[in-house]
C-alpha angles and dihedrals in degrees: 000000000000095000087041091055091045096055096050088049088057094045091054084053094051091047093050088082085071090062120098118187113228100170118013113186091148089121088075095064121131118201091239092049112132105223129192118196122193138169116220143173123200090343090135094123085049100053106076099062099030084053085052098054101048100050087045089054091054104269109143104180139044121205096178115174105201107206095206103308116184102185089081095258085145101058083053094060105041120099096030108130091219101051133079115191135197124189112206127173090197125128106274088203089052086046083063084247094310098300088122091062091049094044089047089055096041092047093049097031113019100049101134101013142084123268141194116207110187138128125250085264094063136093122182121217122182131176112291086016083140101060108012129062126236092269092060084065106036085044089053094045088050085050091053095042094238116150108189131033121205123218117186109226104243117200109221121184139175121265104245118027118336091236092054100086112052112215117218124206109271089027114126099232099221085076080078107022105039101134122089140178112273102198132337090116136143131199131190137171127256101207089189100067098013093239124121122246117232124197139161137056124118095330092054083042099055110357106051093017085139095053121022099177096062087055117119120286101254093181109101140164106204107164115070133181083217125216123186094258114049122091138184122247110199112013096293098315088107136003132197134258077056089223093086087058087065091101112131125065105248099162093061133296131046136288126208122272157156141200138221133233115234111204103175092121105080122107097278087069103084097059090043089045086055099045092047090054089052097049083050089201095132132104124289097006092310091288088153084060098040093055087048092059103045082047098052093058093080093046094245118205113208092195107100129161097272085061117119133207116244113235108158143320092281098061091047073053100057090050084049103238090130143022142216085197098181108328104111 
């Protein structure tokens, strides 16, 4: 796994030479900054309010990599003071997904800080979210010496068909998709990096309803004390040195953890679905994608009559999809 570990960080290196920088306002880094990277591709109408939640939440920096966007998400970005951007037209699938462009930035700019990977369609909640900011988290997990926080990926979708509701730029999407999967989960280990492997909700359900097994991880570990020389694997689905993957209680009693809300299924997603497809530069030969589009022919609804209603992070608690564990 060292050698493992050593090759990814050189491939990160090696892939660094696709990187442009577009916006560099790295300089006005602080050693306490919270910082959030993400890859994306066309989210512009995505970006304002993703951009809202997480500085409200207590993210101070940006480190955004654009692989090749042409709906001027980069315009957009550029000229805010807390975000760095880099443009790359590199392959997303030789880049392993874009975990080597991540790995690259953290390496150079989030050693010794805390860091949030996660995509636009992504919203972190942790225990407390509600009334404590991000630092009340990351100061408790330096406390308790943890290095890594865990946040299971929960799919939530609109009640009716998903083109119905139009989303507008600066929405928070959980006006349109506010209903998620209760249960119906399944969870397996993964004895070559230590993490547990998640599967299930609404794309098992309908998606991948012939072959469950083959569904979207749905197990991640977004939030990192970074050090120099960790790397994810696969997006944040597993990290190296394996230890950080050691998230989940499994020896009785509960760990801390969060989840994050997966907002892909709004109206935008068919024509994203379909260009996706086409670029091919998903895993396993975009099989995720391959199985969206055959589905959305026939105008699927995910909402069924075992869907709940968000509310807040204690109710996702009390179904036990996620756990305060001790912090109070």
């Amino acid at each position: 796994m060292r050698i493992r570990r050593k090759r990814r960080l050189l491939r990160a290196l090696r892939k660094s030479r696709e990187l442009r920088c577009i916006q560099d306002n790295t300089r006005r880094l602080r050693p306490d900054d919270i910082l959030l990277v993400a890859t994306f591709r066309n989210e512009k109408i995505r970006l304002p309010y993703f951009l809202k939640y997480y500085r409200d939440l207590g993210v101070t920096h940006f480190l955004f990599i654009d692989n090749d966007s042409s709906d001027g998400a980069r315009s957009y970005l550029e000229g805010q003071a807390d975000v760095s951007l880099w443009h790359t037209r590199g392959s997303y699938k030789k880049s392993t997904f874009g975990v080597d462009w991540v790995n690259y930035l953290l390496r150079r700019y989030a050693h010794g800080r805390w860091v949030l990977h996660v995509d636009p369609d992504e919203f972190f909640v942790y225990p407390f979210c509600d009334t404590r900011p991000l630092r009340a988290l990351t100061d408790w997990l330096d406390t308790a010496q943890i290095r890594s926080f865990s946040a299971m990926l929960l799919d939530v979708y609109p009640k009716g068909p998903i083109e119905e509701a139009p989303y507008h730029a600066g929405q928070d999407p959980l006006e349109i998709a506010h209903w998620f999967d209760s249960g119906n989960y399944t969870v397996t280990r993964n004895n070559r990096y230590g993490n547990l492997w998640i599967q299930g909700g609404p794309r098992a359900r309908v998606f991948f309803a012939d072959r469950p097994k083959l569904a979207p991880a749905l197990n991640k570990t977004p939030l990192v004390k970074w050090h120099r020389s960790y790397v994810f694997v696969s997006s944040s689905h597993m990290l190296l040195p394996r230890g950080l993957n050691q998230v989940y209680e499994t020896g009785g009693g509960e760990k801390a953890s969060g989840i994050l809300l997966h907002t892909k299924f709004l109206d935008t997603f068919g024509v994203k679905a379909k260009e996706e497809l086409n670029r091919g530069q998903h895993y396993a030969g975009s099989a995720e994608y391959r199985a969206y589009a055959e589905s959305l022919k026939n105008h699927p609804e995910l909402w069924c009559k075992w869907s709940e209603k968000y509310i807040n992070w204690r109710q996702l608690e009390i179904l036990g999809l996620m756990s305060k564990g001790n912090w109070a």
